[in-house]
SELOVEX-883138 format. One line per 5 residues: their letters; for each residue z, x, y of N, C-alpha, C. Coordinates in steps of 0.2 Angstrom, whole numbers. Example, Ala and Ser with C-alpha at 12.3 -4.5 7.8 and 13.67 -1.06 7.14 Angstrom:
as> 39:66:-28:39:62:-22:39:66:-16 | 35:64:-11:36:68:-5:39:64:0
***
This chain:
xxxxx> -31:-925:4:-34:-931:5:-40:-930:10 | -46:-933:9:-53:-932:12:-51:-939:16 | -54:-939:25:-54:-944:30:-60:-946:31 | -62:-952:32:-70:-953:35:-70:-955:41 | -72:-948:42:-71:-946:51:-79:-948:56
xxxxx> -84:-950:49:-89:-951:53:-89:-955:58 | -85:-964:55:-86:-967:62:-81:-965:69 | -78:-960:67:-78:-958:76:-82:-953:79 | -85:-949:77:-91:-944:74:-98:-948:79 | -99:-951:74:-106:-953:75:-107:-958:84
xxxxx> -103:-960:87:-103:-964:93:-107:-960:99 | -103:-956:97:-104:-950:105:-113:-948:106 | -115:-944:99:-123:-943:99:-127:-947:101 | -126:-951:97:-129:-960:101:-130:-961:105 | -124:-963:109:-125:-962:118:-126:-960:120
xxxxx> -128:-952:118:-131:-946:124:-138:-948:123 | -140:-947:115:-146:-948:115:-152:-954:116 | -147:-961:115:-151:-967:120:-149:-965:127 | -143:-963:131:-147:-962:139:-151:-957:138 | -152:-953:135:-159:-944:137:-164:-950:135
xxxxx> -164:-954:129:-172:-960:130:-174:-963:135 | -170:-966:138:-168:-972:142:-171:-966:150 | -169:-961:150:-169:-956:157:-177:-955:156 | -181:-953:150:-185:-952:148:-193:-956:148 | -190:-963:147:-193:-968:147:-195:-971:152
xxxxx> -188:-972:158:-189:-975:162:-190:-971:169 | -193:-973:174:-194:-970:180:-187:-970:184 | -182:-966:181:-178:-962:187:-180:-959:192 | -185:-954:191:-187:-948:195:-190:-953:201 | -193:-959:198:-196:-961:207:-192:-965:210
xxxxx> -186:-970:205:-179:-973:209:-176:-968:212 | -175:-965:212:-170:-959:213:-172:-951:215 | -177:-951:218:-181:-943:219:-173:-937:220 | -169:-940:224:-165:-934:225:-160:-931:219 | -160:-934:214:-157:-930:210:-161:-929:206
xxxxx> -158:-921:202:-161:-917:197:-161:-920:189 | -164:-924:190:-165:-928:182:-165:-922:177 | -171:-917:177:-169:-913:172:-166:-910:168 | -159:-907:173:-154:-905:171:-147:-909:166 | -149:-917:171:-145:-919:165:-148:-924:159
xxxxx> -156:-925:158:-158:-925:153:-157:-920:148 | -158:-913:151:-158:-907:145:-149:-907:144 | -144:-909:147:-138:-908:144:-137:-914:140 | -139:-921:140:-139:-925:138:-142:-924:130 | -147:-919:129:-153:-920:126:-148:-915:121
xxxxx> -144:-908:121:-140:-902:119:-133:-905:116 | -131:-908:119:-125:-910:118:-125:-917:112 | -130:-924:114:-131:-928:108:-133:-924:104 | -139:-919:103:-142:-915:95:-137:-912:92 | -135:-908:95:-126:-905:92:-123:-911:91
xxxxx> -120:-916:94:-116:-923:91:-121:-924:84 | -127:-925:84:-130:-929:77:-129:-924:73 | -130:-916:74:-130:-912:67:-123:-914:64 | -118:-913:68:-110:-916:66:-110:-921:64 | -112:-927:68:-114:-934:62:-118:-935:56
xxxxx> -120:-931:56:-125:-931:49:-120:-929:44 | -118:-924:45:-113:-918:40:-107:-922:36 | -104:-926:43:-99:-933:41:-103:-938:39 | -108:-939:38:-111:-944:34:-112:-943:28 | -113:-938:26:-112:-934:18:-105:-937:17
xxxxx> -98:-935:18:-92:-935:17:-92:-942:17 | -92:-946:22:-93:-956:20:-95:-957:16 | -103:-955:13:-105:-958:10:-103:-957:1 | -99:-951:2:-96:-949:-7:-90:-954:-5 | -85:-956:1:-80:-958:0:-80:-967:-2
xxxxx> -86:-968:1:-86:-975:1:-90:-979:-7 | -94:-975:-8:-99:-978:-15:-103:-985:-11 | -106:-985:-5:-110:-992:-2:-116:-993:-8 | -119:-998:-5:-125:-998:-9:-132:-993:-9 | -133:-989:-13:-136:-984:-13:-142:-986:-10
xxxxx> -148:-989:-8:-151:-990:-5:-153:-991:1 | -148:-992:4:-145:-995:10:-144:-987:13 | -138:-985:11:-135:-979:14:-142:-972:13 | -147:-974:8:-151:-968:8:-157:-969:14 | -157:-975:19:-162:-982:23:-159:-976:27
xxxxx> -153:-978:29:-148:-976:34:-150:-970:36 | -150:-966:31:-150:-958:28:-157:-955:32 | -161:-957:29:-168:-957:33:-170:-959:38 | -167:-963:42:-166:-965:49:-164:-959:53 | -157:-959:50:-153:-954:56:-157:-946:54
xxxxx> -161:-943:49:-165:-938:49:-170:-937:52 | -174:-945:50:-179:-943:56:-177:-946:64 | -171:-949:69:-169:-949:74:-166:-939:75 | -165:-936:70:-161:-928:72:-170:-926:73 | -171:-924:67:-176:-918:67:-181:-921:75
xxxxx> -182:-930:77:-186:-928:83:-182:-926:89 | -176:-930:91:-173:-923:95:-172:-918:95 | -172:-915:89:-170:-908:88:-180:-903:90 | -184:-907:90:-190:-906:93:-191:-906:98 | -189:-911:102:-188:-911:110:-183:-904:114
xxxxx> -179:-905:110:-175:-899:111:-178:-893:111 | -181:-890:106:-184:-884:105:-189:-885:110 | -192:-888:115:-195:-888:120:-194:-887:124 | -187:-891:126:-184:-889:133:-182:-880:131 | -178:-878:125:-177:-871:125:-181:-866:128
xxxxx> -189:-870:125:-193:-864:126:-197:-864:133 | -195:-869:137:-196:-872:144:-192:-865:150 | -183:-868:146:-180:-863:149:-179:-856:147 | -181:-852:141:-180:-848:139:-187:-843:139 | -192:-846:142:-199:-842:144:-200:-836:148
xxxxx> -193:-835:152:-194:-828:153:-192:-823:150 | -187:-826:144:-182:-822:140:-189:-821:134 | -191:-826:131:-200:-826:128:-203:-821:129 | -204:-821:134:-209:-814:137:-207:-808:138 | -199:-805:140:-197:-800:140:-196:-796:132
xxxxx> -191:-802:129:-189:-798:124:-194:-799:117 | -196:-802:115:-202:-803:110:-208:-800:110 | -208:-794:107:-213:-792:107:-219:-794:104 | -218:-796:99:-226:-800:93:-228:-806:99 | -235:-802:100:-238:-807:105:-241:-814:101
xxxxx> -242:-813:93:-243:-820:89:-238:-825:88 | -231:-821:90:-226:-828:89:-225:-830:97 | -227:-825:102:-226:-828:108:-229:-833:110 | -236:-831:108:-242:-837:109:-240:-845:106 | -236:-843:99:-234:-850:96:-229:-853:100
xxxxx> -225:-850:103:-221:-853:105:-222:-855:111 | -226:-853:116:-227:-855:120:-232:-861:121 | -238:-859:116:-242:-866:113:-237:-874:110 | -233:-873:108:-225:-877:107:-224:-879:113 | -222:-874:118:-218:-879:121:-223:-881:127
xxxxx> -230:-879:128:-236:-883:134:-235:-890:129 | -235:-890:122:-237:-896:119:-232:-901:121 | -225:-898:122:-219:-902:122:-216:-904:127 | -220:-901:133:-219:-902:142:-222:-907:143 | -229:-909:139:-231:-915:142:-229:-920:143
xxxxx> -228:-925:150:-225:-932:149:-226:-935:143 | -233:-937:141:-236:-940:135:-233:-939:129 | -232:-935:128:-228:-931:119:-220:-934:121 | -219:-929:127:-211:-934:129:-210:-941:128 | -212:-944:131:-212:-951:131:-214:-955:125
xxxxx> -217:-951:120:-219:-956:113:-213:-953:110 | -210:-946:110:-206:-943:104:-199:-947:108 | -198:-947:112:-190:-952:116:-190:-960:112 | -198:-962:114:-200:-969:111:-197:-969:105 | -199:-965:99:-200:-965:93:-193:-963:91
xxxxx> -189:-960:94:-183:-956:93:-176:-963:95 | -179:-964:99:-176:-972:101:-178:-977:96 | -182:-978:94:-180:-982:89:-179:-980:81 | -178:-975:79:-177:-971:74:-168:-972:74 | -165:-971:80:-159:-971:81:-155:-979:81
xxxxx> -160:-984:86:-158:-991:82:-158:-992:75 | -163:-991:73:-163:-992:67:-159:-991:62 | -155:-985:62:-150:-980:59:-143:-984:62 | -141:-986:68:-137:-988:72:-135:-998:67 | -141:-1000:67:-143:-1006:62:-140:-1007:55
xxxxx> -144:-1001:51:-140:-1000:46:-133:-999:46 | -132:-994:50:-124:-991:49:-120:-999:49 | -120:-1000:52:-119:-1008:56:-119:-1012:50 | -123:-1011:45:-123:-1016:40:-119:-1013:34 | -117:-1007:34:-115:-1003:28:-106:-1007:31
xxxxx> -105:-1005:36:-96:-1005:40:-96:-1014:41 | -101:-1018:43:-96:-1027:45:-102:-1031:40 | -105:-1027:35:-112:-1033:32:-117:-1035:35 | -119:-1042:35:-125:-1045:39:-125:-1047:44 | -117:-1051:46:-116:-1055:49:-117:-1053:55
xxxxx> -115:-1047:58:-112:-1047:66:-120:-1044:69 | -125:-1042:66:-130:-1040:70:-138:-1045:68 | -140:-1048:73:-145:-1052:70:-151:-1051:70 | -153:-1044:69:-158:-1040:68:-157:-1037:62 | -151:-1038:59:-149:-1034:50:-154:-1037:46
xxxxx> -155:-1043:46:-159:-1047:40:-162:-1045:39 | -166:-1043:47:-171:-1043:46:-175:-1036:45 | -172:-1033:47:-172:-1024:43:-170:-1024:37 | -166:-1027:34:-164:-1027:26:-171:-1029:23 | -175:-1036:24:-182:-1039:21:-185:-1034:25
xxxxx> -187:-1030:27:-193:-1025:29:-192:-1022:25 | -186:-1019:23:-188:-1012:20:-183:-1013:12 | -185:-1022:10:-184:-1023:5:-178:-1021:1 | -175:-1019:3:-166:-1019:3:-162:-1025:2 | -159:-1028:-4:-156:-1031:-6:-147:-1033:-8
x> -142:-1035:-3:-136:-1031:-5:-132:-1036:-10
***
């Protein structure tokens, strides 16, 4: 017998990765100067990406267990892939942030080191960070919306409707 493990799955990456938006967005660094934000934005940011690839994986297994409205769950589908693949872009950022002297020693091909390091001056910037958190942040409600409407219907979120008539979804 197959379990649908997504809804305990899926709660965890959530949380990590609206605080790593939330830490991202919001001026911590000057409420708070004495502690190292970055370290635990970057673990925030590692441990939520590893949570969604898992949630993702158990959204496949829900979605054959349940038969929802196909529409709906491909909405949902597309949400949580473009909320992964942007943190999974943030991430490769920090990687290549903290893995720059590892970059330089062991890779020889100065053409992939150049790209990689062009990646991640691109990815360091506040600017790029703050729009892809923005965007990543709401790519996740969005998904968070749906799922919400796949598990209790329309009722319990009062934002469902209205993402249902945007993207023309009818249940």
């Amino acid at each position: 017998m197959t379990y649908d493990i997504h809804p305990i799955v899926v709660h965890f990456p959530i949380a990590m990765l609206i605080l790593y938006s939330l830490m991202t967005l919001l001026p911590f660094q000057k409420w708070m100067p004495n502690i190292s934000w970055k370290h635990i934005e970057r673990a925030l940011l590692l441990v939520g990406f590893a949570g969604a690839v898992v949630a993702s994986g158990t959204g496949e297994t829900a979605e054959h267990l349940m038969r929802p409205n196909h529409a709906l769950v491909e909405m949902h589908s597309l949400f949580a892939g473009a909320a992964t693949w942007i943190y999974g872009v943030l991430l490769l950022g920090e990687c290549i942030a903290v893995g720059r002297r590892y970059i330089e020693r062991y890779i020889r091909w100065n053409p992939l080191k150049r790209v990689l390091f062009r990646i991640g001056a691109l990815l360091e910037r506040r600017g790029v960070a703050f729009i892809l958190s923005g965007v990543g942040l709401i790519a996740i409600s969005v998904t968070g919306i749906l799922g919400g409407v796949l598990v209790y219907g329309t009722s319990k979120d009062p934002f469902a409707l209205i993402l249902l008539n945007l993207f023309g979804i009818h249940l």
